[in-house]
GUKOL-357863 format. One line per 2 residues: their letters; for each residue x, y, z of C-alpha. Coordinates in Angstrom, 1 decimal. Example, Ala and Ser with C-alpha at 12.3 -4.5 7.8 and 13.67 -1.06 7.14 Angstrom:
2
AS	12.3/-4.5/7.8 | 13.7/-1.1/7.1
This chain:
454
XX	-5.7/-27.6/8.3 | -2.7/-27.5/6.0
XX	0.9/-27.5/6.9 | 1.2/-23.8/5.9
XX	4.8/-23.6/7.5 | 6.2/-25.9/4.9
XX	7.9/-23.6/1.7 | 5.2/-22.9/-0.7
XX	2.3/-24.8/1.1 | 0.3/-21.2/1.2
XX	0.7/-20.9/-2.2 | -0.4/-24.2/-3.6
XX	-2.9/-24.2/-1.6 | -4.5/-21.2/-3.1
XX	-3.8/-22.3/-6.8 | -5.3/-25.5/-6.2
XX	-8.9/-23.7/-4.7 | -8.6/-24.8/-1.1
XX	-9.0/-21.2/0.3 | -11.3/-22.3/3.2
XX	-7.7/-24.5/4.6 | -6.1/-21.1/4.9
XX	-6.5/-19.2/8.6 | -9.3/-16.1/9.2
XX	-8.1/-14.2/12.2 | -11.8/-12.7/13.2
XX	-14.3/-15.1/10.9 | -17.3/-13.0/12.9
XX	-16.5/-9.8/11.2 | -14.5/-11.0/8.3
XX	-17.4/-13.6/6.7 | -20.5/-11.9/8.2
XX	-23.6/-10.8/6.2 | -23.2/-7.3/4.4
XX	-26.5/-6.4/6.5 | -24.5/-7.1/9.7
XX	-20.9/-5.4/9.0 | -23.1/-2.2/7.8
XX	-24.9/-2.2/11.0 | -21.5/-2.7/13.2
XX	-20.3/0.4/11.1 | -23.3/2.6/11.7
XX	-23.1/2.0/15.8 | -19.4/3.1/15.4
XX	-20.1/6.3/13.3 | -22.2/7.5/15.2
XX	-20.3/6.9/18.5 | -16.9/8.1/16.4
XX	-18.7/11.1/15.3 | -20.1/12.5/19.2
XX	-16.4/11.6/20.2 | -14.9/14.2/17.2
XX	-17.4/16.9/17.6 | -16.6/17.1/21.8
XX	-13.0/16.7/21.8 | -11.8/18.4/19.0
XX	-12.7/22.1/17.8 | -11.4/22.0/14.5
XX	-14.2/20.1/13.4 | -16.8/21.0/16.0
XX	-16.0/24.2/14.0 | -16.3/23.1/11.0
XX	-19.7/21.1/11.4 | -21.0/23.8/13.3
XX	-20.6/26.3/10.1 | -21.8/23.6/8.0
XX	-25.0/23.5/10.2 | -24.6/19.6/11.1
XX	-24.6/17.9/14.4 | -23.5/14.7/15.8
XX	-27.4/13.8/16.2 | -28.0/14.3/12.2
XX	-26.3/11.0/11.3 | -28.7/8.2/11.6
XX	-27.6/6.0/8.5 | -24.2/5.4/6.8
XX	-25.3/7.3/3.9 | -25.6/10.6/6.1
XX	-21.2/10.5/6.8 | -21.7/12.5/3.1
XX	-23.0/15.6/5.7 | -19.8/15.5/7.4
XX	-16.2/18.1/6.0 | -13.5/16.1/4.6
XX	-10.4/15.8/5.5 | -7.3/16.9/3.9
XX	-3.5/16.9/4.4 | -3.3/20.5/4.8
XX	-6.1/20.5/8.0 | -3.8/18.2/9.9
XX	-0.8/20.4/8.6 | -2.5/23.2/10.0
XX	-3.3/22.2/13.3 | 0.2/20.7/13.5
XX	1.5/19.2/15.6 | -1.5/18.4/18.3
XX	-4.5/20.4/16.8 | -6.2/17.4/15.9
XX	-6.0/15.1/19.4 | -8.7/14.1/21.3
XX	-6.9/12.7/24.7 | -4.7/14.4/26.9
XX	-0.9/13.8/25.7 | -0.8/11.9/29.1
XX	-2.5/9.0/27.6 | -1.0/8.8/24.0
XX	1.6/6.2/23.8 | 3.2/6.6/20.3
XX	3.5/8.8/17.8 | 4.1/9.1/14.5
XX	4.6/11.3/11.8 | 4.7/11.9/7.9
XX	8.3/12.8/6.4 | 7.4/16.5/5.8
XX	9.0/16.7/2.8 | 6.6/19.0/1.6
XX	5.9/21.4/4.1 | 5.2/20.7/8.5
XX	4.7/17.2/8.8 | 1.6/15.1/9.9
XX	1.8/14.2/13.1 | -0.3/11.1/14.2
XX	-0.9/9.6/18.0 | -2.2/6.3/19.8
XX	-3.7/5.7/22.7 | -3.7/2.0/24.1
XX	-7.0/1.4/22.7 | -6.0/2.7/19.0
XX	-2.8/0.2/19.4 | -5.3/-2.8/20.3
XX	-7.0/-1.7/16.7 | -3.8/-1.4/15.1
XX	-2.8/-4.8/15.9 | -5.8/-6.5/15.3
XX	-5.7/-5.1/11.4 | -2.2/-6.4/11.2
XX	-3.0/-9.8/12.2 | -5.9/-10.0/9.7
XX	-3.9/-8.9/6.8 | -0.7/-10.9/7.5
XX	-2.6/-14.4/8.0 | -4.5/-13.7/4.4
XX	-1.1/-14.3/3.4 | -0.5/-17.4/5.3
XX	1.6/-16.4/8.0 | 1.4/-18.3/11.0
XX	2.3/-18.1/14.7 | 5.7/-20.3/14.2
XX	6.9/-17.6/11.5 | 9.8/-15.6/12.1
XX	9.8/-12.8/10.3 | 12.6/-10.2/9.2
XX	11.8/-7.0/9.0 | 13.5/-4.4/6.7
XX	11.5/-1.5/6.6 | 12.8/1.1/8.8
XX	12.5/1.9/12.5 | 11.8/5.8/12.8
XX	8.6/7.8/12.4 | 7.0/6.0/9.5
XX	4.3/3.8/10.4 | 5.0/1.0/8.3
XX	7.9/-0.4/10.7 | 6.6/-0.5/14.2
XX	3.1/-0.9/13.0 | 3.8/-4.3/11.2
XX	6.1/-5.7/14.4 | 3.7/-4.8/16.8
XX	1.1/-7.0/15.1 | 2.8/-10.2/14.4
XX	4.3/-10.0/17.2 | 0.9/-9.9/19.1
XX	0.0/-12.8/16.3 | 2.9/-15.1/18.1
XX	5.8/-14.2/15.0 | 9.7/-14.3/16.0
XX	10.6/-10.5/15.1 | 14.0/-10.0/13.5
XX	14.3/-6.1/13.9 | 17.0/-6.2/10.7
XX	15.8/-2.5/9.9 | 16.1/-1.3/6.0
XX	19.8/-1.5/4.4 | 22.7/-3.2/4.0
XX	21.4/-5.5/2.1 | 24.5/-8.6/1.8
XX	23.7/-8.4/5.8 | 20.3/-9.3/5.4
XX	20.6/-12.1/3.4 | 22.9/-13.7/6.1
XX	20.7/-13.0/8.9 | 17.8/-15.1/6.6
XX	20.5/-17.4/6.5 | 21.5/-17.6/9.8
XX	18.0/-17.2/11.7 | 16.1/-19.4/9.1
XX	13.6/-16.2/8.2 | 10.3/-17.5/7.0
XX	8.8/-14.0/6.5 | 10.1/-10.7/5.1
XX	8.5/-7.6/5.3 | 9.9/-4.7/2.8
XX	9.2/-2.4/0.1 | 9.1/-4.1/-3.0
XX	11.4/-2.6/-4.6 | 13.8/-3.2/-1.9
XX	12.4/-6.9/-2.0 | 13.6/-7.5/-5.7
XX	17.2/-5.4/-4.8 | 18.0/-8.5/-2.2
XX	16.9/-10.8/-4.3 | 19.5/-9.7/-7.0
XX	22.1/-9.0/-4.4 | 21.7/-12.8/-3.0
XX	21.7/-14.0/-6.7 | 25.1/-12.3/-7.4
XX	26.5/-14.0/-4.2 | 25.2/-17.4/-5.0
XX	22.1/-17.3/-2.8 | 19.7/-20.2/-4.0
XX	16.4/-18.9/-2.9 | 14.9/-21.8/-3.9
XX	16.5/-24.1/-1.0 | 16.1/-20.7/1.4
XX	13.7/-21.1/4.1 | 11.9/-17.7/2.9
XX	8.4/-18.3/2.3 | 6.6/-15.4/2.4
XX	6.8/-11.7/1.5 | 4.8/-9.0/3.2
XX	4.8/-6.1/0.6 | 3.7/-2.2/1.4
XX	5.0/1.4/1.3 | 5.1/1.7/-2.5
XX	2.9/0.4/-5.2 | 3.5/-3.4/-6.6
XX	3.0/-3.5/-9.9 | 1.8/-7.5/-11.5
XX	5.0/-8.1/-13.3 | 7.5/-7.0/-10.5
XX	5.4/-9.6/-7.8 | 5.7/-12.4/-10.4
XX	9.0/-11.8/-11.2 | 10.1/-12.1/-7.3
XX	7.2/-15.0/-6.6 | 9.2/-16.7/-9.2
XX	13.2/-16.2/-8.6 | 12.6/-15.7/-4.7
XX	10.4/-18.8/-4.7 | 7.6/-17.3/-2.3
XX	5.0/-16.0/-2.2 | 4.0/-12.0/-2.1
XX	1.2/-10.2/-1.0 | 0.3/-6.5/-1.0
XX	-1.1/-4.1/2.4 | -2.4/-1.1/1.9
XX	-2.4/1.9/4.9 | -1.7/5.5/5.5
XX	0.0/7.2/8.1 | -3.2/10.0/8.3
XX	-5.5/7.0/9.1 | -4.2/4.2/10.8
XX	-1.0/3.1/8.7 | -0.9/-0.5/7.1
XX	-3.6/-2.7/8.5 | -6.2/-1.0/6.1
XX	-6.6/-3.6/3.7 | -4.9/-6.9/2.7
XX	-4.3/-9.1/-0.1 | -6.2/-12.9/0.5
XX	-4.3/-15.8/-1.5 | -7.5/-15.9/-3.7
XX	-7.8/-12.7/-5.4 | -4.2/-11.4/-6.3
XX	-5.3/-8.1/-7.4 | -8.0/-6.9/-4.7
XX	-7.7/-6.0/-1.1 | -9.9/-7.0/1.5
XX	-11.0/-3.5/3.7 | -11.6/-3.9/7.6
XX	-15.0/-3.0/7.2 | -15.3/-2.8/10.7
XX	-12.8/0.0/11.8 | -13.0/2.1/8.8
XX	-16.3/2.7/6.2 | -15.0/3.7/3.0
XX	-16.6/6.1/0.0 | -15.3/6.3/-3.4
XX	-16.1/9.9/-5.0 | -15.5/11.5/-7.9
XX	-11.8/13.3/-7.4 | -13.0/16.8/-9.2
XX	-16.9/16.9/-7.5 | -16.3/14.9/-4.3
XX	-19.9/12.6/-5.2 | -19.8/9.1/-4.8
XX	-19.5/7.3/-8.2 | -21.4/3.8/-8.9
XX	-21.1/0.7/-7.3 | -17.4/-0.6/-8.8
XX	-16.6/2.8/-10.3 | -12.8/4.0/-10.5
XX	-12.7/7.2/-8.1 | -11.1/8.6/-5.4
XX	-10.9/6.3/-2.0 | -12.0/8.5/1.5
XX	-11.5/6.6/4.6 | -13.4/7.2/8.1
XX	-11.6/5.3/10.8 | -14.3/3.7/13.0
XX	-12.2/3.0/16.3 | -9.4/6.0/16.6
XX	-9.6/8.4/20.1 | -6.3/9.9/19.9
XX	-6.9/11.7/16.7 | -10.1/11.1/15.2
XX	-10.1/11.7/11.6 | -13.5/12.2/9.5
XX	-14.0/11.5/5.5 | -10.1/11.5/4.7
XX	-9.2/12.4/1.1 | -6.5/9.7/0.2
XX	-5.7/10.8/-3.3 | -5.7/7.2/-3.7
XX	-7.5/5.8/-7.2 | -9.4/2.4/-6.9
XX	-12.6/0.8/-7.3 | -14.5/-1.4/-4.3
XX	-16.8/-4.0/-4.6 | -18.9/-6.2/-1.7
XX	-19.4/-9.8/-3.3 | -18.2/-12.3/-1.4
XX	-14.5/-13.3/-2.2 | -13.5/-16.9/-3.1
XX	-11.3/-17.0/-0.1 | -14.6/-16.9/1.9
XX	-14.7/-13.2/3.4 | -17.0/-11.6/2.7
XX	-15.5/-7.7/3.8 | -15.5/-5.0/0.9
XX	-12.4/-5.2/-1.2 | -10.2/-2.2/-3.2
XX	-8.5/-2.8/-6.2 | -4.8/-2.4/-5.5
XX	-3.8/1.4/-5.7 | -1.5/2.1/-8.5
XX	-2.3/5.7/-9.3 | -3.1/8.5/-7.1
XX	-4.8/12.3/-8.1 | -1.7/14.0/-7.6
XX	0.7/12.0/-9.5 | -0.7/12.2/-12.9
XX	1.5/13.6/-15.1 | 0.0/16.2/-17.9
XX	2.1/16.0/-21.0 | 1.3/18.2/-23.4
XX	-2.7/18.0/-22.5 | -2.0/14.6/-22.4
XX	-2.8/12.9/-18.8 | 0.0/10.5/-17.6
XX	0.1/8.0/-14.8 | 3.7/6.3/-14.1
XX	1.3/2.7/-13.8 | 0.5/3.2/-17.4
XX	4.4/2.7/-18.1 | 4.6/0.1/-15.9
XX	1.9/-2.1/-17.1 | 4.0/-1.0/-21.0
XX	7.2/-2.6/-19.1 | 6.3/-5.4/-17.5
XX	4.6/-6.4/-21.1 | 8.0/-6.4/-23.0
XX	10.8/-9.2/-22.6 | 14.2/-8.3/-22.0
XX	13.5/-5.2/-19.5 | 13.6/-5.1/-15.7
XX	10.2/-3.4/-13.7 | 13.4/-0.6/-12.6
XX	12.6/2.4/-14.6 | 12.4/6.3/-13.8
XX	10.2/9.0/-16.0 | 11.9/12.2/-16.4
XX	9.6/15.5/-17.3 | 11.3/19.1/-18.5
XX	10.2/21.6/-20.8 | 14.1/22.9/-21.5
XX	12.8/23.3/-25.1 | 9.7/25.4/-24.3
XX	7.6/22.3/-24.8 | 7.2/19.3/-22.6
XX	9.3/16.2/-23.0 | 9.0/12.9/-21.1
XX	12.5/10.7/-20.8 | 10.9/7.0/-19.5
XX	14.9/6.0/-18.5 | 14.4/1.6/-18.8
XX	16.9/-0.8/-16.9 | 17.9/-3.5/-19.8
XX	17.9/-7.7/-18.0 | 21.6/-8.9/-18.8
XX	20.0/-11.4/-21.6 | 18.9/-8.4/-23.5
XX	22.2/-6.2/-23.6 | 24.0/-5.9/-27.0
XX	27.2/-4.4/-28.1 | 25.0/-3.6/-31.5
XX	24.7/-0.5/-31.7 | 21.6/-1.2/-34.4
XX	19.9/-3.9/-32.6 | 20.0/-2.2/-29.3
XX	18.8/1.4/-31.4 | 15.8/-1.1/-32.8
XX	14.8/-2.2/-29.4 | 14.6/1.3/-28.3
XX	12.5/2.4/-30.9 | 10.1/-0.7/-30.1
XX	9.6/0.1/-26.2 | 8.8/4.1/-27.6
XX	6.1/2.3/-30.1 | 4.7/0.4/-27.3
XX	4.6/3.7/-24.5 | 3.2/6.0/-27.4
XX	0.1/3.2/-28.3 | -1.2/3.5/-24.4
XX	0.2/6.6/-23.0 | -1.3/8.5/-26.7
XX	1.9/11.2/-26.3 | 5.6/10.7/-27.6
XX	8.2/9.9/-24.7 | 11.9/9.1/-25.5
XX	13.3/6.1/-24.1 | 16.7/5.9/-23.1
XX	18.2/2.5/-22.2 | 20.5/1.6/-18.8
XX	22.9/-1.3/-18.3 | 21.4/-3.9/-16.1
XX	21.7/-2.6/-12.2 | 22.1/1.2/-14.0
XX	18.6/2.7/-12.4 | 19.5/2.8/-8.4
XX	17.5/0.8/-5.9 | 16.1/2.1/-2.5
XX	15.8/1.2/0.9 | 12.4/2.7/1.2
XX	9.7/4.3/-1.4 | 10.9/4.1/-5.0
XX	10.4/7.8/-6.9 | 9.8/7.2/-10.1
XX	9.0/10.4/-11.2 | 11.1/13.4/-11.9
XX	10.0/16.7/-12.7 | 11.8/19.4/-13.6
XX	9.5/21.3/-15.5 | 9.9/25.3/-14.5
């Protein structure tokens, strides 16, 4: 085995091919046949599905006017009898509708921020916390974290899942928790200082805002003892993980979770595939339908994801609706697993933008951005229709090197990022330029969308 503690090791070794160096936490389920994972996830539907139908009557009620019983699924294929599951049935049955156990036995709960409307409530039982942690230590050693890591953690410590779900698992992995929490940012980068952090776990977007903060104080990340970023919460598009791989000197890897499911510990980024993420096949099965129809797509299609959790008995949840767009595919990954992996999620259903019959997704300005020198990945889209037609304002943060006091050349490089946008997006948008550290950061999920449209 490699020294994976020492600053970069992880990373080298994953450019240089030697994947099979790097630690699998459970190689029987993670490298198995596709013929045994498939047959581990059919004893669990099954056994999830009685456990749903007798325990909770929102779906016994549904399946019962659909005219299916827990005895009609004999192969994976049959989940497709089942109802879906939406945000607004667990809104509905808010807050303990959905529960399985007595309230006696659940030992944590969580919720959505209910920003929209009630907010989803989620519980754990002991068993469901065993699950939990067991994802979290398979997606944090893909990364290369190791038992000797001490890792910071500023996401915060409230309802969201992301927080307590993360420290509960590397703490059962061994990992030194630093409960920093989300803010005050100069503070952070003296307690990775101080404590010698090898690990931190943030947004992304909160990620780059320390590493500019630590730049303007003199920080040299490059000497830090930082190796390793844990990225989730918010999309990470490819130019904003290179750009802090590259001035934080570590290296960064994606998880993907949701709050109605599990929370992170769904998938995980390996070392050897930068954009795809490996599923625990064995706690949840996963379909990819068509958003509009609800039909499974081909093998590798774009669609919608819909996740089953295989293991939850607080509150089972059957054929969740994500919203989330992605593709899967089951050949064996270089790194040696060989457990389905998603394409990273960087658009969802209900964040496409339609701009004068044109569709819109904020990752399509992204990928524009991160393609053209001299910007940061901070930007913010704003949408009205003040003038009775729709206009999109893409606001872009300028990098110091690129700010002019020209009011021509700076007027020319405007017009150039519009060109760009307008040859992928296919509708006009005006761009309007910020000073560098002109687009504000945040602690915790980035919005970059604002609609004001009436």
């Amino acid at each position: 085995m490699i020294d994976i503690t020492e600053k970069g090791a992880a990373l080298r070794a994953a450019s240089e091919g030697r994947f099979n160096e790097l630690p699998v936490h459970n190689p029987d389920v993670e490298c198995c046949s596709r013929e045994r994972i498939r047959a581990i996830q059919l004893e669990k539907l099954i056994a999830q599905v009685e456990w749903t139908y007798e325990r909770v009557a929102w779906y016994r009620d549904q399946m019962d006017e659909m005219g299916v019983k827990p005895s009609d699924i004999k192969c994976l294929e049959d989940v497709r009898k089942l109802p879906f599951t939406d945000k607004h049935a667990l809104r509905k049955t808010f807050p303990y509708g959905m529960f399985a156990v007595p309230l006696d036995e659940v030992v944590e709960l969580h919720s959505s921020s209910g920003t929209t409307g009630k907010p989803i409530v989620v519980g754990y039982n002991r068993h469901d916390m065993d699950v939990w942690n067991d994802c979290i230590m398979r997606l944090v050693q893909m990364a290369g974290v190791v038992p000797t890591d001490r890792v910071q953690m500023a996401f915060g410590y409230g309802m969201f899942t992301g927080g307590f779900g993360l420290h509960y698992g590397l703490q059962r992995l061994g990992c030194m928790m630093i409960p920093a929490g989300s803010g005050n940012t100069e503070r952070q980068i003296q307690m990775i200082q101080d404590y010698g952090t090898t690990v931190l776990v943030a947004t992304p977007s909160y990620a780059m805002h320390i590493c500019e903060v630590g730049e303007k104080m003199g920080y040299d990340w490059e000497t830090s003892t930082l190796r390793v970023g844990l990225f989730g919460g918010e999309p990470c598009p490819p130019g904003l993980k290179a750009e802090i791989e590259s001035r934080m000197h570590i290296v960064c890897t994606d998880n993907y979770g949701l709050t109605e499911v599990m929370g992170p510990g769904v998938s995980g980024e390996c070392l050897a595939e930068r954009d795809m993420q490996h599923i625990a096949e064995d706690h949840f099965l996963w379909e990819v339908v068509d958003p509009e129809t609800g039909e499974p797509v081909a093998d590798g299609e774009m669609g919608e994801l819909v996740l089953t959790p295989l293991d939850k008995q607080a509150i089972p949840v059957l054929r969740y609706r994500t919203h989330d767009l992605t593709r899967v595919v089951t050949e064996p990954c270089r790194c040696g697993r060989t457990s389905a992996r998603m394409q990273k999620v960087r658009s969802r259903c209900d964040d496409m933008l339609i701009i004068r019959g044109t569709n819109v997704f904020p990752s399509q300005v992204e990928d524009v951005l991160s393609s053209i020198d001299g910007v940061t990945p901070h930007y913010r889209i704003v949408v009205d229709n003040e003038t009775g037609l729709d206009r999109m304002v893409v606001h872009v943060e300028l990098k110091p090197e690129a700010f002019s006091d020209s009011f021509e050349e700076m007027d020319k490089f405007r017009k150039h990022i519009e060109k760009e946008l307008k040859n992928v997006l296919l509708v006009a948008s005006k761009v309007k330029l910020v000073e560098p550290g002109g687009i504000e950061r945040s602690f915790g999920k980035t919005k970059h969308v604002q609609d004001l449209r009436k």
